[in-house]
C-alpha positions in Angstrom: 0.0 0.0 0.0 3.1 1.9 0.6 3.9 2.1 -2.9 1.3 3.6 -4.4 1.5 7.5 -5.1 -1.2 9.7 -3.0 -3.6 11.2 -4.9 -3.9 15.0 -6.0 -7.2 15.1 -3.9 -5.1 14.3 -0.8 -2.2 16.3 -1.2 -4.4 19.6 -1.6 -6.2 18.1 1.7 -2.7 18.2 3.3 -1.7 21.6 1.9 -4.8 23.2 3.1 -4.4 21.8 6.6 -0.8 23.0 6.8 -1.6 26.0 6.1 -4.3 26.8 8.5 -3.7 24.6 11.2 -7.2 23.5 11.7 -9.1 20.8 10.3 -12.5 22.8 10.7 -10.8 25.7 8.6 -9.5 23.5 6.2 -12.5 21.6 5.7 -14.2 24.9 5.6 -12.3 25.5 2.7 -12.6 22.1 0.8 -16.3 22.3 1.3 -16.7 19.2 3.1 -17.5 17.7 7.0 -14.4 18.0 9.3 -15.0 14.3 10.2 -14.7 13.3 6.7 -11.4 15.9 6.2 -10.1 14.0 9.2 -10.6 10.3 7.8 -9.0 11.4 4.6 -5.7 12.5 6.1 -5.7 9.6 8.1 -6.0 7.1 5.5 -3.4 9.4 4.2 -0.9 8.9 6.5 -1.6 5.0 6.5 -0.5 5.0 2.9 2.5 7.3 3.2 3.8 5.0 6.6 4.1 8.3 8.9 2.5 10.9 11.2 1.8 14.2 9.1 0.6 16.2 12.2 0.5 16.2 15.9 -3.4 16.9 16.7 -4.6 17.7 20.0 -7.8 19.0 21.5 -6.8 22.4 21.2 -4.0 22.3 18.5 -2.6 20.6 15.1 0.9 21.2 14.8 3.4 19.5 11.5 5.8 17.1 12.6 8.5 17.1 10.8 8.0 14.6 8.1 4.8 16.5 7.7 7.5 20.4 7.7 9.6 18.5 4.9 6.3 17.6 2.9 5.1 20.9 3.1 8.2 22.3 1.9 8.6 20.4 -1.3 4.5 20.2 -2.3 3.9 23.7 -1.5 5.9 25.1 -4.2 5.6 22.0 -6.3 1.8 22.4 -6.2 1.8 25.9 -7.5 4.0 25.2 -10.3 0.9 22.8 -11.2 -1.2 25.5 -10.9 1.2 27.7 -13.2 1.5 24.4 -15.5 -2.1 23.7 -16.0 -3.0 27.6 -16.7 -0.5 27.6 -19.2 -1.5 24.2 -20.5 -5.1 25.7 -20.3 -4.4 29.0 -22.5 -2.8 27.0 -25.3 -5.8 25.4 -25.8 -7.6 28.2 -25.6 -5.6 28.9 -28.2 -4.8 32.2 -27.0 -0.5 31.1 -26.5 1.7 29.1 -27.6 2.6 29.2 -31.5 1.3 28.4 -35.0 3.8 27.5 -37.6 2.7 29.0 -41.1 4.5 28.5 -44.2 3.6 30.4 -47.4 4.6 30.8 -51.0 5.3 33.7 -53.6 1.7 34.4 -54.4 0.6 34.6 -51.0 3.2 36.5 -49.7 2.0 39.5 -51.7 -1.3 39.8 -49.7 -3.0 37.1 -47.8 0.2 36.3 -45.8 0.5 39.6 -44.7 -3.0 40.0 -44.0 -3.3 37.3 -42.2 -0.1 38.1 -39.9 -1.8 41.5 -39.3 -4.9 40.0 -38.3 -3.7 37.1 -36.5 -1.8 38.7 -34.8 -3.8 41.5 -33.7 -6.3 39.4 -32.1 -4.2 36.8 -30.2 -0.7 39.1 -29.7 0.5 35.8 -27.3 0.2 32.9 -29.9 3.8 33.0 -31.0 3.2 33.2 -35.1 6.5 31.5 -37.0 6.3 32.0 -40.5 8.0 30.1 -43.3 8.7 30.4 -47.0 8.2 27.6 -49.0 7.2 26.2 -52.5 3.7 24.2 -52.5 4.9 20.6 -52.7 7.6 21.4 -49.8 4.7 22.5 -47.8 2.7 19.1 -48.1 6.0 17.5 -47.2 6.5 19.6 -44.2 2.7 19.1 -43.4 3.0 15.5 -43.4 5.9 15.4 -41.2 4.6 17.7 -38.3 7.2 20.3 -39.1 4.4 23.3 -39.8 0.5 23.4 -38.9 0.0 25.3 -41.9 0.2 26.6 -45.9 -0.4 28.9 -47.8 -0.4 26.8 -51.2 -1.2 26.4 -54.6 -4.6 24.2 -54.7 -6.6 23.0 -55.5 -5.6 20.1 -52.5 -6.8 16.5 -52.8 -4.9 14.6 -50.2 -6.8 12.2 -48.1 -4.3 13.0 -45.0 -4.7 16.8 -45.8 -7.8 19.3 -45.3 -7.9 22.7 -47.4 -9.7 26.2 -47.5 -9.7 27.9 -51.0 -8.8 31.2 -50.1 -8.4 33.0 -53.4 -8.9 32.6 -56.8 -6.6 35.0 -59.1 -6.7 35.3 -62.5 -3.3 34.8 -64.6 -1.9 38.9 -65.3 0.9 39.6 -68.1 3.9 41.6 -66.2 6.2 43.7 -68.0 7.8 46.6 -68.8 6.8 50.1 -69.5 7.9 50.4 -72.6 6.9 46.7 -74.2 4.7 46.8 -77.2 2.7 44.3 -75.9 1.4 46.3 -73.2 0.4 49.4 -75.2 -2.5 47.3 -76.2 -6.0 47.4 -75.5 -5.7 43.6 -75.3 -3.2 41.1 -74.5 -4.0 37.5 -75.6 -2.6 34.1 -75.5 -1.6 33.8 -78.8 0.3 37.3 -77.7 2.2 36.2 -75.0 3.1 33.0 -76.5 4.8 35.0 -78.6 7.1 36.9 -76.2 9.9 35.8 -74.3 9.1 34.8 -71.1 11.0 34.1 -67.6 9.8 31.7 -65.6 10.0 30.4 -62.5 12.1 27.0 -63.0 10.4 23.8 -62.9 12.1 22.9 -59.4 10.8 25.6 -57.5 7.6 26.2 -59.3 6.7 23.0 -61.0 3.3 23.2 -60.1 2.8 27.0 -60.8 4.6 25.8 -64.4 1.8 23.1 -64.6 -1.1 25.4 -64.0 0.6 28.2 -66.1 0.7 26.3 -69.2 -2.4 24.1 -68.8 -4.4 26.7 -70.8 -2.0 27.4 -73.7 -1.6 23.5 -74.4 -5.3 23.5 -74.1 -5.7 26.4 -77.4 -2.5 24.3 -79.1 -0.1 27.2 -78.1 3.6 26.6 -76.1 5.3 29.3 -74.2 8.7 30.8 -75.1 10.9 30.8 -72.2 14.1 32.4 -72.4 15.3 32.4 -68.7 14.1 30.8 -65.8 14.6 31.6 -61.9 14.0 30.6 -58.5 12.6 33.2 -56.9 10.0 35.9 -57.7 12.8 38.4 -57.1 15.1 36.8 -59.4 12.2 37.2 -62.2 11.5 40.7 -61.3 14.7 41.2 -61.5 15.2 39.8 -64.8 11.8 41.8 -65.8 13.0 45.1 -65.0 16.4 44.4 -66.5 14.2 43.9 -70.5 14.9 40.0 -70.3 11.7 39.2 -71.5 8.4 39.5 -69.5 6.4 36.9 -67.1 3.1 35.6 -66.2 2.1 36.4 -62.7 -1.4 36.2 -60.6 -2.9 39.6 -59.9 -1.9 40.6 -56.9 1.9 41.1 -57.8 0.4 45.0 -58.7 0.7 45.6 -55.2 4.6 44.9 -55.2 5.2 45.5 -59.1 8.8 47.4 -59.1 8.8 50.4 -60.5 8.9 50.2 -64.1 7.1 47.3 -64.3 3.1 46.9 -65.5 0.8 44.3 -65.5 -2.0 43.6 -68.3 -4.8 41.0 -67.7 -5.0 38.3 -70.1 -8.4 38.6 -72.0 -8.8 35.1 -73.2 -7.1 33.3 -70.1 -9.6 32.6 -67.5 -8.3 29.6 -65.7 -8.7 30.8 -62.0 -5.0 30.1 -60.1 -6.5 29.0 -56.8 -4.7 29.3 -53.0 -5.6 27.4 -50.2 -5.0 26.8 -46.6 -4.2 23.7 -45.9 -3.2 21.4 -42.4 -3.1 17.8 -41.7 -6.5 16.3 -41.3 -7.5 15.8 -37.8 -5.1 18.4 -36.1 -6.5 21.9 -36.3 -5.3 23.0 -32.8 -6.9 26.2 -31.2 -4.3 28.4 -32.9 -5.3 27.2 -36.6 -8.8 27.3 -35.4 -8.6 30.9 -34.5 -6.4 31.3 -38.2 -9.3 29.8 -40.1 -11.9 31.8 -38.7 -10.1 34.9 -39.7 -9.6 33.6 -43.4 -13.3 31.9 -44.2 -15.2 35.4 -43.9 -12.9 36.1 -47.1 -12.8 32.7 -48.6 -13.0 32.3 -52.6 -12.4 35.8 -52.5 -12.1 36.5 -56.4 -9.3 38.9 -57.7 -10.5 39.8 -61.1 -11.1 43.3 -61.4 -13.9 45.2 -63.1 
């Protein structure tokens, strides 16, 4: 019987004695009949093998066993408190942290938007955020290394669950002084005319995919003279009258100076961006994350 650990219902029965020196205060406290307070620090002493107090009719003094037990539990028992209000605001979800990665679409708006919401509403939750191409993401999803991405979708994973949070239409980027954009209209058959940099087909193989989906689809192949692996690296080569590049639509926010972007009249294949997390595993933080982004969900970027 000695063995056995006492029970958190017992210790806090001990503490509260301790501290007041009186079973009728303690048991005040705790709710309950003296009689029964008394039993259960009996029986609690039985288990431990030793004396915790000295009662008499007048008095309960500690012995010392009991001053030793008090010294260690007293402290130890209001780290527990500490411990379980901690443990309790993390589920709350209002601390602890939410790992997001993102790629080069999202950084131009939702990311940031997000962040500024996020962060404004639970300024404890510790937000870590990540850059990464989509199919790193999935990776990194799958392995417990973020909670979650900002992607290209759409996402059909049967581990993974998704929100579409935009859909962007493809925009011609180039600049000021190309003869494309001097048009009222800038077709397919335009730009596959033009030399193009890309992002390469490591770092944006899926973008690449979805890019050229709707030129194979009219029988037309894209001209692609250099290729980089970042969105600053294509700016770069943008501003620098390398060729021009396809972007989504919100680039115009960050567009160097120089640089324009044209819609594409006869593209309409959507570019889509999702969050996504591992199914099953939405902790508080993401929770809190996902009510922010579903008020604006599908939010369409095509412009009047």
């Amino acid at each position: 019987m000695r063995d056995r650990l006492p029970e958190m219902s017992d210790i806090h029965a001990f503490l509260l004695v301790a501290e007041e020196l009186s079973f009728r205060k303690a048991a005040d406290r705790l709710l309950i009949d003296q009689s029964v307070l008394s039993r259960r620090i009996r029986n609690f002493e039985e288990r431990i093998g030793f004396s915790l107090f000295f009662r008499t009719t007048r008095d309960v003094v500690l012995t010392e066993p009991g001053r030793v037990m008090l010294s260690r539990l007293k402290p130890m028992f209001g780290e527990l408190g500490h411990l379980l209000a901690d443990a309790r605001s993390v589920a709350e979800g209002t601390t602890g942290r939410l790992r997001m990665a993102y790629m080069s679409f999202a950084a131009t708006r939702l990311m940031p938007h997000y962040v500024k919401q996020f962060s404004a509403a639970h300024p404890k939750v510790s937000l870590e955020l990540n850059y990464m191409p989509t199919m790193q993401q999935k990776i990194a999803i799958e392995r417990e290394e973020i909670d979650v991405g900002l992607m290209l979708g759409p996402v059909d994973h049967p581990d993974l669950d998704s929100l579409i949070v935009a859909e962007e239409q493809m925009t011609f980027v180039a600049r000021h002084d190309h003869p494309l954009v001097r048009r009222s209209e800038i077709t397919m058959q335009d730009v596959a005319l033009c030399p193009l940099v890309l992002g390469d087909t490591q770092e944006w193989e899926l973008f690449r995919k979805i890019l050229e989906r709707p030129f194979k689809a009219n029988g037309l192949k894209l001209s692609v003279a250099y290729q980089a692996s970042n969105a600053m690296g294509i700016m770069g080569l943008v501003v620098g009258g390398l060729g021009a590049t396809i972007f989504v639509e919100s680039i115009e926010a960050i567009l160097p100076v120089g640089l324009v972007a044209r819609p594409i009249a006869d593209c309409r294949d959507p570019v889509t961006t999702v969050l996504c997390w591992k199914r099953g595993q939405a902790s508080p933080a993401l929770r809190h994350l996902l009510g922010i982004a579903r008020p604006g969900s599908k939010l369409k970027q095509r412009k009047s």
